[in-house]
N, C-alpha and C positions, 0 to 999 in steps of 0.2 A: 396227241390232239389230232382231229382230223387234219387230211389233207388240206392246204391254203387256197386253191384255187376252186372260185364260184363254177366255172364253166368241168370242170373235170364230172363228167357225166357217165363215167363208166361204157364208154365206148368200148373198151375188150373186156364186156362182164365173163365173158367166156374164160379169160384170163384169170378172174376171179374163183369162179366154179372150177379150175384146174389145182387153185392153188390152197383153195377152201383146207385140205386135208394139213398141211403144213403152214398156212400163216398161222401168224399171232397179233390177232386185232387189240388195237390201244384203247384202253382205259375209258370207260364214264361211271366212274367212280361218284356220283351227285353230278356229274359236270354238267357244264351248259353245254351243248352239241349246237352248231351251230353250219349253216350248209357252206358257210366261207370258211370263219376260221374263227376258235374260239381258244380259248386255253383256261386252267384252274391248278396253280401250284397245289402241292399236298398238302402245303397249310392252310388253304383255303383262299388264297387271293384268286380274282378272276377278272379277265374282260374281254370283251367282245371287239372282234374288229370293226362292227356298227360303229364304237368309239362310247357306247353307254356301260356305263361301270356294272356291274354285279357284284351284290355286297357279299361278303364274305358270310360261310354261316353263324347265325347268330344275331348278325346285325341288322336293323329293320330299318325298311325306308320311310320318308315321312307317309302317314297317311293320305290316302287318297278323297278329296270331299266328295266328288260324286259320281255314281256310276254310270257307265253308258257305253253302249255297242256303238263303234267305230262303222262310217260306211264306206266299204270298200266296191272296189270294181272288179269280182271277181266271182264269178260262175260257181254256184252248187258242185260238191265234188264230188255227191251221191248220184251218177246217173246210168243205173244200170243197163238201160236203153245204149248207152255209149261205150260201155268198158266191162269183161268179161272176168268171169272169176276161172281162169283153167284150174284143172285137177292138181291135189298139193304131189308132192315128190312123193314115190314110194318109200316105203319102211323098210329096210331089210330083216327079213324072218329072225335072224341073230340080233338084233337088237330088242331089247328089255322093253315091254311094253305096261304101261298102268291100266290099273283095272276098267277102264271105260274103254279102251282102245279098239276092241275086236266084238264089246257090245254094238248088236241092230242099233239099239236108241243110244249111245255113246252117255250114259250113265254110269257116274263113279258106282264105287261098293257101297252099300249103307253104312254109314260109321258107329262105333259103340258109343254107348252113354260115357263110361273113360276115358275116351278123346278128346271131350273137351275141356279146351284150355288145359294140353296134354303140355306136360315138364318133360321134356324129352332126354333120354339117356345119352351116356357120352357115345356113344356108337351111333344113335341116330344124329347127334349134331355132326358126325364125323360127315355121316351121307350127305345132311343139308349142306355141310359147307362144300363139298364135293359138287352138288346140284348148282347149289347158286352160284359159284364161281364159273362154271360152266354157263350159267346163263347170262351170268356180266358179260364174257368175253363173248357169248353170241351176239347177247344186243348191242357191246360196241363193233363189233362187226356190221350189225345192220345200221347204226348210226352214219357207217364212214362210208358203206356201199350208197347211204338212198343220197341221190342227189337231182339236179334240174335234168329232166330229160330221162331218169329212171321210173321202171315203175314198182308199186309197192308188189308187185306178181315178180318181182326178178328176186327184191329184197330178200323175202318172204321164203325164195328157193335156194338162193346163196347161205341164209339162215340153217335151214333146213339140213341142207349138204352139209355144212359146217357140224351142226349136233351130230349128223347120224355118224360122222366120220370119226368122231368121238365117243361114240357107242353111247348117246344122250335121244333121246326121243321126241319131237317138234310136238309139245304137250297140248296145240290145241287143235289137231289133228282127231275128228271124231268126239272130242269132247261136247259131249250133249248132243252131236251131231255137225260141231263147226268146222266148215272144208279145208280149212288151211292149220301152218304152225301156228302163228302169232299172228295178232293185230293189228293194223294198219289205221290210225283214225286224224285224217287230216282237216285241218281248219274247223269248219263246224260240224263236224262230224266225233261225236265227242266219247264214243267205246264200240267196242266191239266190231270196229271196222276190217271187212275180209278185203285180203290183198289182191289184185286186179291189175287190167291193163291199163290202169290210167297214168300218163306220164307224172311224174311230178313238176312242178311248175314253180318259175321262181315267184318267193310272196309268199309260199306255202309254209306251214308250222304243219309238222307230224310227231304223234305218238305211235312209238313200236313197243310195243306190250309182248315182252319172249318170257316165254315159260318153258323149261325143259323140264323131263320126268328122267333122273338118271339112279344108278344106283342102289332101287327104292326108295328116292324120295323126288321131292320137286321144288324146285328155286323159283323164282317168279320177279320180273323187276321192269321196269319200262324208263323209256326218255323219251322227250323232244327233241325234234332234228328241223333248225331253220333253215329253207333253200333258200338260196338265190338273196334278192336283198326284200330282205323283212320288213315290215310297215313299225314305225316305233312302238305301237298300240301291241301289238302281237308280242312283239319281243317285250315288253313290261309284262306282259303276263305267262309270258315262259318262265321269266326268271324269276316272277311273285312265286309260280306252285313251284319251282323248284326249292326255292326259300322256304317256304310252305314246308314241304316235306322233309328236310333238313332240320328244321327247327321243331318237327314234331317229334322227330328220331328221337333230338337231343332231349327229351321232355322223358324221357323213357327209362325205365328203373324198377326193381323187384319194389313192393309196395305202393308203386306207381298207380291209381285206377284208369281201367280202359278207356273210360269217356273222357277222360282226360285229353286225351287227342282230337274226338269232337267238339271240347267247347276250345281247343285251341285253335284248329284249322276254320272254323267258322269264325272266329272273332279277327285271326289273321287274314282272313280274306275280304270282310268289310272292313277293315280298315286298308286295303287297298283297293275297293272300289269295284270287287268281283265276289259272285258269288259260286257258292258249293254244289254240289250234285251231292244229293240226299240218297236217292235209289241206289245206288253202287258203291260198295263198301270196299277198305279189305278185311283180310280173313288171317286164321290161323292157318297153318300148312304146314305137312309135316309127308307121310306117306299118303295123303290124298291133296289134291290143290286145294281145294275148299275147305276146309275144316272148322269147325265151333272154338270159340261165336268168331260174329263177326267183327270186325276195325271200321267203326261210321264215323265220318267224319262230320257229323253235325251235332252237337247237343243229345244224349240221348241216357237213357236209365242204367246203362250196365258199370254197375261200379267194380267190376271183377278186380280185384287185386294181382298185377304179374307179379312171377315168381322168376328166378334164375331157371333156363331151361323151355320156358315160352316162346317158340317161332312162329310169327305172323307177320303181314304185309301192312304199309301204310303206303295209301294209296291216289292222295288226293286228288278231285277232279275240280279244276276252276272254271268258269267258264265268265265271257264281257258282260257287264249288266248286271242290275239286281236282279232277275229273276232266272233260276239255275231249271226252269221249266222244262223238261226232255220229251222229243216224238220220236216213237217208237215200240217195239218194232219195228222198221219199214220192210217195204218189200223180199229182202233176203231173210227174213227170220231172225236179223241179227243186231241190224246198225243200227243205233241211236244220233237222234242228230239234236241241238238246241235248237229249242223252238223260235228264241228271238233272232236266230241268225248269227246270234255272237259267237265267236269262237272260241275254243277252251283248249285247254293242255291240263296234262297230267304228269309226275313224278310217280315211282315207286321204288321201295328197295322190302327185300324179304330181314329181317331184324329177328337178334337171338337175342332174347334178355337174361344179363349177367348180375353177376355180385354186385356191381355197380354202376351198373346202367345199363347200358344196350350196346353189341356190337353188327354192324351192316352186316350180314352175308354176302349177300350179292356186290360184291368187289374184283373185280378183274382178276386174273391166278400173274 
């Protein structure tokens, strides 16, 4: 579990970037990440040192009757005017790069029509679990590094260092054109956030969204990270979409249909009094990040049937309030923020579907 102390701010991050090549960051296996102290036995008990419980997965809290954005006192965290995106870490030449890497327009390969909803071989589930664990032990890496006083531009390069030093490639580097590894998206700022000089602040909720491309293939998995002391409003909806995403996992099974997970994650999130992001899905993923079709987490037509051999992401995005309304683009080309000002969190794990159910990939090695 992370470090216990609020104030440990990474004062000798240089310490960090020394030792990147030989630690071994601890576990956010589903956990709550938490910027004091949180914990999660392996059988699933948890709680937070706020002192508010987290239910175990599976179990659901009472419903919530109504919804509404919380007001708080605390500055836009989108201001580019203020905080600078520097250039991501070099790649070294020796490290395995995916097909958008050294494209002008950082566009994957076109995929064939047999990729989708592709039953992957035991040599490629070999890669994936190779990928995703790789990328569990990055993003608990970035969980334990970001804290009050860090900014998501150190995270982002502690990250970084950590994959290449492990022969793994900081997958969102050039992808489509995006300047960093991974994604930084705090408070209302709700995907695709690039990491920057902006300190982190205590109050803040952040989603780090790490993707590595290792081995031919690609893991993909994200968490929230609470600094400093949380508002209770903020931390009920960390642990809703983490619940969220846990209980969509376990919904998971050959014969199982896709949309099944959207009319799950939508009916679970109005009954705690928050709503979904529509626009942003997850995906299959396999030798490209992207792959057919998509994982929507709202109601929607695709009855596809999984089969054992299916790797795809579930990905959910909650956000305060009934309306999951998104602005964006903004000025970077990239961040999206909530329009009502509410704030959101996100869970992800990349899932391999078995004989009889589903198991996580993205698990700490």
């Amino acid at each position: 579990s992370p470090r216990s102390s609020a104030l440990w701010v990474l004062a000798p991050v240089a310490m960090w970037r020394g030792a990147v090549a030989r630690a071994r960051p601890r576990g956010v296996d589903g956990f709550f990440m938490c910027g004091r102290r949180s914990s999660l036995t392996a059988r699933g008990a948890a709680s937070c040192v706020h002192g508010a419980p987290i239910a175990a997965p599976g179990a659901r809290a009472a419903p919530v009757v109504a919804s509404r954005v919380p007001k708080r006192n605390k500055r836009p965290t989108f201001l580019p005017q203020e905080h600078v995106v520097p250039a991501h870490v070099a790649v070294p030449a020796e490290i395995r790069r995916p097909s958008y890497a050294l494209s002008p327009s950082g566009k994957p390969r076109a995929l064939a029509q047999e990729e989708y909803a592709e039953v992957k071989s035991e040599r490629q589930i070999e890669q994936m679990r190779g990928a995703c664990g790789l990328a569990a032990d990055a993003l608990a890496l970035a969980c334990e590094v970001a804290r009050e006083g860090v900014t998501t531009d150190e995270v982002d390069r502690v990250v970084a260092e950590f994959l290449i030093a492990r022969g793994g490639y900081p997958a969102g580097i050039n992808y489509h054109g995006f300047p960093r590894g991974l994604c930084a998206s705090p408070n209302e700022v709700v995907l695709h956030g690039i990491p920057n000089t902006r300190p982190l602040e205590s109050g803040d909720i952040v989603n780090f969204d790490v993707t590595v491309y290792y081995d031919g293939a690609f893991g993909d998995c994200s968490a929230m990270v609470c600094v400093g002391d949380v508002d209770d409003d903020a931390l009920r909806l960390v642990d809703a979409v983490r619940r969220c995403l846990l209980e969509a996992v376990a919904l998971v099974g050959p014969g199982v249909k896709l949309n099944a997970v959207g009319d799950f994650c939508t009916r679970f999130a109005k009954e705690q009094g928050f709503s979904v992001v529509a626009e942003f899905c997850g995906h299959f993923i396999g030798s490209e990040m992207h792959m057919r079709p998509n994982v929507v987490h709202v109601p929607n037509g695709n009855d596809l049937e999984l089969r054992p051999g299916n790797t795809f992401t579930i990905e959910p995005i909650l956000i305060e309030g009934d309306s999951a309304e998104l602005v964006g683009p903004l000025d970077d080309g990239w961040t999206y923020v909530s329009k009502s000002g509410g704030w959101s969190a996100q869970w992800e794990h990349t899932l391999l579907v078995t004989k009889h159910g589903a198991e996580v990939l993205t698990t700490t090695r």
